[in-house]
N, CA, C and O atoms as a Tinker XYZ file with bonds, in Angstrom:
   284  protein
     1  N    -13.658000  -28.182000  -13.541000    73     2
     2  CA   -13.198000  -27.343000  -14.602000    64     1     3
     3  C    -13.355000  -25.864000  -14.234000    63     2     4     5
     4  O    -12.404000  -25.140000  -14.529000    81     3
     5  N    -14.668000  -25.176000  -13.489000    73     3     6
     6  CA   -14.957000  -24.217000  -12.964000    64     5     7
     7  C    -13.684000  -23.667000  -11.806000    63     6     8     9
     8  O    -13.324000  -22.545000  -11.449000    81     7
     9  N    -13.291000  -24.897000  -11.493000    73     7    10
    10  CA   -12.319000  -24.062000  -10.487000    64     9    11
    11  C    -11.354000  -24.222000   -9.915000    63    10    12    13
    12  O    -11.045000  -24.136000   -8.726000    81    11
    13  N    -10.450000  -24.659000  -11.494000    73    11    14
    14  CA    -9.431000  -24.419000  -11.961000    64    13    15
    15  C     -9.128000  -23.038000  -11.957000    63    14    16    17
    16  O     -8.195000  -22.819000  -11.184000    81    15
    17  N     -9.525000  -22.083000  -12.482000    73    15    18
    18  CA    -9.226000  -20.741000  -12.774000    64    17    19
    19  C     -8.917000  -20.188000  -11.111000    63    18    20    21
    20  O     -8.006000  -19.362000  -11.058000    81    19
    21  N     -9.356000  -20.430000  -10.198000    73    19    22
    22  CA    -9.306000  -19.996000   -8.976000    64    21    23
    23  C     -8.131000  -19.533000   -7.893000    63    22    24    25
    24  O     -8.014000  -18.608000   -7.090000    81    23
    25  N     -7.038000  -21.071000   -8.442000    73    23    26
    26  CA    -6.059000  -20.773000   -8.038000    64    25    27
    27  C     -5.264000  -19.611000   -9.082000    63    26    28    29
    28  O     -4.432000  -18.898000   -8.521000    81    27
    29  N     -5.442000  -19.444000  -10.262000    73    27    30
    30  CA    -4.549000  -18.530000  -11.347000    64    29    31
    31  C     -5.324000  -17.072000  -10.561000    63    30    32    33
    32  O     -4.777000  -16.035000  -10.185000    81    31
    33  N     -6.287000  -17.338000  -10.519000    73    31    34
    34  CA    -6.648000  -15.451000  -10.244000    64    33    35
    35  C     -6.560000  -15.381000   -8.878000    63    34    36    37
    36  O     -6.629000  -14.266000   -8.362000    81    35
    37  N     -6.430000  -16.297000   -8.230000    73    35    38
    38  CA    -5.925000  -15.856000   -7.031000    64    37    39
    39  C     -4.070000  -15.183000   -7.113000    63    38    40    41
    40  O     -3.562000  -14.208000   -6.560000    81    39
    41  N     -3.659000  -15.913000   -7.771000    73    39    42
    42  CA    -2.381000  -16.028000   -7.668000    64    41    43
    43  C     -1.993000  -14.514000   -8.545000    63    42    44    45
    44  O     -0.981000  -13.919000   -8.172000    81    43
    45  N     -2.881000  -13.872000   -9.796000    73    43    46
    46  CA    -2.660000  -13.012000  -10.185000    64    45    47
    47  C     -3.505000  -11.335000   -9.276000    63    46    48    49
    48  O     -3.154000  -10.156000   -9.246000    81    47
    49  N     -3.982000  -11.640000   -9.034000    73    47    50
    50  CA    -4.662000  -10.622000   -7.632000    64    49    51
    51  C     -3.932000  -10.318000   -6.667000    63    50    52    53
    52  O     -3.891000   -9.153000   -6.272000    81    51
    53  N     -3.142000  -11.389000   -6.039000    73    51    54
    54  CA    -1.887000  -11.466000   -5.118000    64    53    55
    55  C     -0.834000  -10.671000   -5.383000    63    54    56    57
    56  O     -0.290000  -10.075000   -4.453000    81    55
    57  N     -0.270000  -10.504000   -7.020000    73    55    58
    58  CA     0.559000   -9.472000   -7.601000    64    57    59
    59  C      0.121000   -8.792000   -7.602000    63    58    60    61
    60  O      0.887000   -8.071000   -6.962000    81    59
    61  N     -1.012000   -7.967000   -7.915000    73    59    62
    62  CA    -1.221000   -7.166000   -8.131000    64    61    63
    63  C     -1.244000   -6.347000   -6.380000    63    62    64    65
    64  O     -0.774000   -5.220000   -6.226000    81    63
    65  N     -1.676000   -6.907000   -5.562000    73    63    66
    66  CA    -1.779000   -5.958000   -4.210000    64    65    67
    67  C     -0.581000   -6.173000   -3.810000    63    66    68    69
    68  O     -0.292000   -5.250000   -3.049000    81    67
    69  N      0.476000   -7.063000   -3.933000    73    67    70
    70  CA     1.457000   -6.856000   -3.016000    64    69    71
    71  C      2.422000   -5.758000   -4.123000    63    70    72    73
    72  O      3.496000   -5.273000   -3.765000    81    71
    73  N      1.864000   -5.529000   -5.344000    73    71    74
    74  CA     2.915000   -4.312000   -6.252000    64    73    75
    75  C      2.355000   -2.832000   -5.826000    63    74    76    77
    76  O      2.905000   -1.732000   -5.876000    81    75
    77  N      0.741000   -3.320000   -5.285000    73    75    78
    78  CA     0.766000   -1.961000   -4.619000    64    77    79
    79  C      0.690000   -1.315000   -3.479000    63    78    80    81
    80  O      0.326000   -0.154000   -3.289000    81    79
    81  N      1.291000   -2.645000   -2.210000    73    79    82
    82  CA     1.559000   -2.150000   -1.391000    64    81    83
    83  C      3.113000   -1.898000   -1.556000    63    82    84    85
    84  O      3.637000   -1.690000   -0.462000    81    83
    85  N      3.986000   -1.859000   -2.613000    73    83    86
    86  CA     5.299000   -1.547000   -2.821000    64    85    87
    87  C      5.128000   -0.180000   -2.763000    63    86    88    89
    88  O      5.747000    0.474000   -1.924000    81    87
    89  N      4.068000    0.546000   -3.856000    73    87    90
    90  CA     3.935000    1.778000   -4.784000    64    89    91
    91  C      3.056000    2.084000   -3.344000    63    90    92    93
    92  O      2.416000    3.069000   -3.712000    81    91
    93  N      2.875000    1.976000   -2.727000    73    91    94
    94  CA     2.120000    3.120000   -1.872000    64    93    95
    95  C      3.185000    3.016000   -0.500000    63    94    96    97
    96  O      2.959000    3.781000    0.437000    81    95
    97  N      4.098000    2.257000   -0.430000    73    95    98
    98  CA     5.338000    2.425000    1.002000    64    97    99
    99  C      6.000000    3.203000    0.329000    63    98   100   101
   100  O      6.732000    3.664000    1.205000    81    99
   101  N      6.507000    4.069000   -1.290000    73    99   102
   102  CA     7.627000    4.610000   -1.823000    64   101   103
   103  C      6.789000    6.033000   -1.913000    63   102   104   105
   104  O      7.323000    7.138000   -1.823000    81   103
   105  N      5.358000    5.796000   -2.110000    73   103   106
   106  CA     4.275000    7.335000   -1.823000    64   105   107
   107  C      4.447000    7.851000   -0.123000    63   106   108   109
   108  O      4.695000    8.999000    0.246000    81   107
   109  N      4.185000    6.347000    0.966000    73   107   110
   110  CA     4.315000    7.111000    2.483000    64   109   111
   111  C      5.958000    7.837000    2.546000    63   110   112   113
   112  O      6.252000    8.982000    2.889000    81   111
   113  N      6.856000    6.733000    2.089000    73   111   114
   114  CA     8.108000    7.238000    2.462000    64   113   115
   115  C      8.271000    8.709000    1.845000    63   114   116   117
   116  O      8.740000    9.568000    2.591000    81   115
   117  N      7.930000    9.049000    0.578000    73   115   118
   118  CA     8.226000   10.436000    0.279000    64   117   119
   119  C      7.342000   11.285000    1.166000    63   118   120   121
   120  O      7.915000   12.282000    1.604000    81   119
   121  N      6.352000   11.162000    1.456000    73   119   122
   122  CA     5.380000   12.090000    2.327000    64   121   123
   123  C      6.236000   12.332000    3.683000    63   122   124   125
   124  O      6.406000   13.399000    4.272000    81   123
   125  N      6.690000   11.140000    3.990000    73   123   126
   126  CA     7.221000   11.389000    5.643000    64   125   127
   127  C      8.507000   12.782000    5.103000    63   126   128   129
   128  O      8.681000   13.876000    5.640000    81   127
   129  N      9.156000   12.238000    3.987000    73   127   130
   130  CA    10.266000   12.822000    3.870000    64   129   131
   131  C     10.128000   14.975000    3.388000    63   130   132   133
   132  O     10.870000   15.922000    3.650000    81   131
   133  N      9.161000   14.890000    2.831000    73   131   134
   134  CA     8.714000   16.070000    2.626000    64   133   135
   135  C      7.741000   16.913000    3.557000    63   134   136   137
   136  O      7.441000   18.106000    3.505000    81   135
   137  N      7.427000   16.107000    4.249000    73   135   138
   138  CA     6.693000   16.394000    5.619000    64   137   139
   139  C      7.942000   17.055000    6.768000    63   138   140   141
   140  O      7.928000   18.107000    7.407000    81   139
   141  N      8.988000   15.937000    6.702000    73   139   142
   142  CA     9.855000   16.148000    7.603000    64   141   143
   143  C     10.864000   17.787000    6.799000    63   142   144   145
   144  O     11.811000   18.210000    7.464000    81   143
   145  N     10.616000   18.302000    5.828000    73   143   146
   146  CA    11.726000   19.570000    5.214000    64   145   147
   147  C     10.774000   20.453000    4.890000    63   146   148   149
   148  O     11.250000   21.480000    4.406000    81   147
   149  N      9.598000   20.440000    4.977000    73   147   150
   150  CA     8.999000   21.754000    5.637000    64   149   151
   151  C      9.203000   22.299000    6.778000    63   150   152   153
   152  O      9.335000   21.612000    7.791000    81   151
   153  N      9.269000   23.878000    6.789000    73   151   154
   154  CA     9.786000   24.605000    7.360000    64   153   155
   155  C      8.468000   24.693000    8.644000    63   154   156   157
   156  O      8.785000   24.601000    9.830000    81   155
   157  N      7.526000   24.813000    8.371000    73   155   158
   158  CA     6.362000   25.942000    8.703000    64   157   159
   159  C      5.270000   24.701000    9.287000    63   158   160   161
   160  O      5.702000   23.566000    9.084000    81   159
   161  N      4.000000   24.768000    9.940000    73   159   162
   162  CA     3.138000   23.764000    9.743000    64   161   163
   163  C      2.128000   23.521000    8.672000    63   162   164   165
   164  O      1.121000   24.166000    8.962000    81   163
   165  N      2.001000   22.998000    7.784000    73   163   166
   166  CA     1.470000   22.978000    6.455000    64   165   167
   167  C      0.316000   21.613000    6.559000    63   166   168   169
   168  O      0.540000   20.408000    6.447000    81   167
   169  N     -0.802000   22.248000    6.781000    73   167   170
   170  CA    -1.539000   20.953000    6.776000    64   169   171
   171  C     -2.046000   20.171000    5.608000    63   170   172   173
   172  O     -2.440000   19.035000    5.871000    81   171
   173  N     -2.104000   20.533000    4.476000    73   171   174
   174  CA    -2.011000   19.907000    3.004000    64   173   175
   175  C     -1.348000   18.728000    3.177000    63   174   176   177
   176  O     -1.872000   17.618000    3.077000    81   175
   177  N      0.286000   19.039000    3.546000    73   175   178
   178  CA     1.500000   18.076000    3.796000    64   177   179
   179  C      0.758000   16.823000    4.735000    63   178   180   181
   180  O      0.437000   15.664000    4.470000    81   179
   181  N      0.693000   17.386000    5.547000    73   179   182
   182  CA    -0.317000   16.624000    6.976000    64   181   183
   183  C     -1.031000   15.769000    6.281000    63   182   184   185
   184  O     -0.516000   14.703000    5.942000    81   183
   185  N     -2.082000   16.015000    6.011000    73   183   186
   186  CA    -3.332000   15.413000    5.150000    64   185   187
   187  C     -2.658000   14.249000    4.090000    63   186   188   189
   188  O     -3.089000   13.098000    4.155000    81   187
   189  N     -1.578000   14.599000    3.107000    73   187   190
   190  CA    -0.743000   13.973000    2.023000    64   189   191
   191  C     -0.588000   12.320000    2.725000    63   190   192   193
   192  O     -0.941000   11.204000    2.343000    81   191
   193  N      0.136000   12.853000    3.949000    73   191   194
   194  CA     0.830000   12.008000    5.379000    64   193   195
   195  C      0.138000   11.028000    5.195000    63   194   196   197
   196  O      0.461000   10.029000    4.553000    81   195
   197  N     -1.064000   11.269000    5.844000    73   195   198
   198  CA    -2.131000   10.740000    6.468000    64   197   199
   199  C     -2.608000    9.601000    5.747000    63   198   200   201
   200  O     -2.643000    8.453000    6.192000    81   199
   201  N     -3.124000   10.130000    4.140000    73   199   202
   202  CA    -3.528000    9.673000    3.016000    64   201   203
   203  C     -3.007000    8.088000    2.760000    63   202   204   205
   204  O     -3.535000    6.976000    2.733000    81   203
   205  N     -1.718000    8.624000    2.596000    73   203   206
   206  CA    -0.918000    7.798000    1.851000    64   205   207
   207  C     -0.528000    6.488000    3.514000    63   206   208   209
   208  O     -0.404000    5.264000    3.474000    81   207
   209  N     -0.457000    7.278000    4.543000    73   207   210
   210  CA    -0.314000    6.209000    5.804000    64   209   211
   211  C     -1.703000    5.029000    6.023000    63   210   212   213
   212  O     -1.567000    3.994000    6.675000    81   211
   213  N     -3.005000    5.431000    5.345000    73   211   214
   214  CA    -3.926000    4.700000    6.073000    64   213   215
   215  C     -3.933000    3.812000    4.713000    63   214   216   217
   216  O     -3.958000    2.585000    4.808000    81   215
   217  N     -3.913000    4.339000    3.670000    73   215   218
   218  CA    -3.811000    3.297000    1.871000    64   217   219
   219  C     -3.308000    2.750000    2.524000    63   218   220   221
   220  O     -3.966000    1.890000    3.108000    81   219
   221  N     -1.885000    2.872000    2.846000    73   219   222
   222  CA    -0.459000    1.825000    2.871000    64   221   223
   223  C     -1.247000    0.649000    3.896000    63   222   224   225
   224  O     -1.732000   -0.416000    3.513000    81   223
   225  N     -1.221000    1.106000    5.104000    73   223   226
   226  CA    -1.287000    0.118000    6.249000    64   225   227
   227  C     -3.009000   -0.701000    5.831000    63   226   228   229
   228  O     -3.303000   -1.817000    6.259000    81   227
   229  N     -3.943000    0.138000    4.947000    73   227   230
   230  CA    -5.027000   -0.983000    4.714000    64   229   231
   231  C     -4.884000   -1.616000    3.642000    63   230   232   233
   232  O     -5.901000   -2.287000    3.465000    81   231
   233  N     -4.072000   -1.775000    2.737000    73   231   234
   234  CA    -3.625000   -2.743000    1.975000    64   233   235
   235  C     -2.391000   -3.671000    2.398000    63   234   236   237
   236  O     -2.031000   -4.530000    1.594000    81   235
   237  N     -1.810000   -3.554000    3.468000    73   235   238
   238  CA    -1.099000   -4.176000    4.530000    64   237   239
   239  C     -2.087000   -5.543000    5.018000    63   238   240   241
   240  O     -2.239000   -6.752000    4.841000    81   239
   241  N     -2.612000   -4.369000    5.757000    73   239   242
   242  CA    -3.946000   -5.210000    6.249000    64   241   243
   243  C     -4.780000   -6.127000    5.427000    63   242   244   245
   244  O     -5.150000   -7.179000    5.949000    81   243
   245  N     -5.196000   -5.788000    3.921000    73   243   246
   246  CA    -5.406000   -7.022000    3.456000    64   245   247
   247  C     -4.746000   -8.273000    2.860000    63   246   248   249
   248  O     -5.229000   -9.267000    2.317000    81   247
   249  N     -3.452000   -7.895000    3.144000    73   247   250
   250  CA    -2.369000   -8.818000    2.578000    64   249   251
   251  C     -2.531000   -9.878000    3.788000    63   250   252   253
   252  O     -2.743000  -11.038000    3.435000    81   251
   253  N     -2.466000   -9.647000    5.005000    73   251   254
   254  CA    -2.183000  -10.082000    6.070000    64   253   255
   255  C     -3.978000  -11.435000    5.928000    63   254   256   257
   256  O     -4.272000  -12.617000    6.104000    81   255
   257  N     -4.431000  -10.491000    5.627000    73   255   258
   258  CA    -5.818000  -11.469000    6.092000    64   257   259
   259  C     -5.778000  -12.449000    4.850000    63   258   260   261
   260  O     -5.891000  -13.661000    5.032000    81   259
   261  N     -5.597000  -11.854000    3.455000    73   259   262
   262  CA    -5.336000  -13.386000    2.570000    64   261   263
   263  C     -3.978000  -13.807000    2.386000    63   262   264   265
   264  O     -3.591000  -14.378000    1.367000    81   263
   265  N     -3.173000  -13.496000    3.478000    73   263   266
   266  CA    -1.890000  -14.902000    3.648000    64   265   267
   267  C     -1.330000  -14.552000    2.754000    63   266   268   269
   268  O     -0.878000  -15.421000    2.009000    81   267
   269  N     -1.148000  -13.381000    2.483000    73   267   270
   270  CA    -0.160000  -13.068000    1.137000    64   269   271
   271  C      1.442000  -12.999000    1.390000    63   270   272   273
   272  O      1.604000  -12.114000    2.230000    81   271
   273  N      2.427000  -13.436000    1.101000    73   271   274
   274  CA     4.136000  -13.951000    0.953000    64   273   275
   275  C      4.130000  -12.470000    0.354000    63   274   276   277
   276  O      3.210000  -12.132000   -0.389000    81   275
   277  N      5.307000  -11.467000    0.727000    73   275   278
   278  CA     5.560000  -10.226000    0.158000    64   277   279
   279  C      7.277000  -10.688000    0.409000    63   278   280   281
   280  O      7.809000  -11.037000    1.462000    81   279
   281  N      7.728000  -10.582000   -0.608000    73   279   282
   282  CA     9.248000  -10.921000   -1.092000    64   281   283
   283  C      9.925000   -9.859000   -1.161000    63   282   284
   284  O     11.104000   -9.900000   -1.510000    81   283
């Protein structure tokens, strides 16, 4: 009876990281893109980059290690 619930919160945990590795590839993609139409070297921008590149790819990374299906 205990663990029953296991597969449901697995299965609802699973949405939830693969919605935010959606919302953090549409955060890198704007960074690259505003990174790339600065004029000048702006390291704020840089840093933004960076931010949003290591979120993205370590919630990548934990998708990958619990076998997560991204549709």
């Amino acid at each position: 009876m205990l663990f029953s619930r296991k597969g449901k919160l697995k299965k609802e945990f699973d949405e939830k990281l693969v919605s935010s590795i959606k919302e953090t590839k549409g955060t890198l993609q704007n960074a690259k893109v505003i990174e790339g139409l600065t004029d000048d070297y702006n390291l704020d921008v840089i840093a933004e980059r960076k931010k949003a590149e290591s979120i993205h790819y370590y919630l990548y990374k934990e998708a990958r290690v619990r076998r997560v299906l991204i549709k």
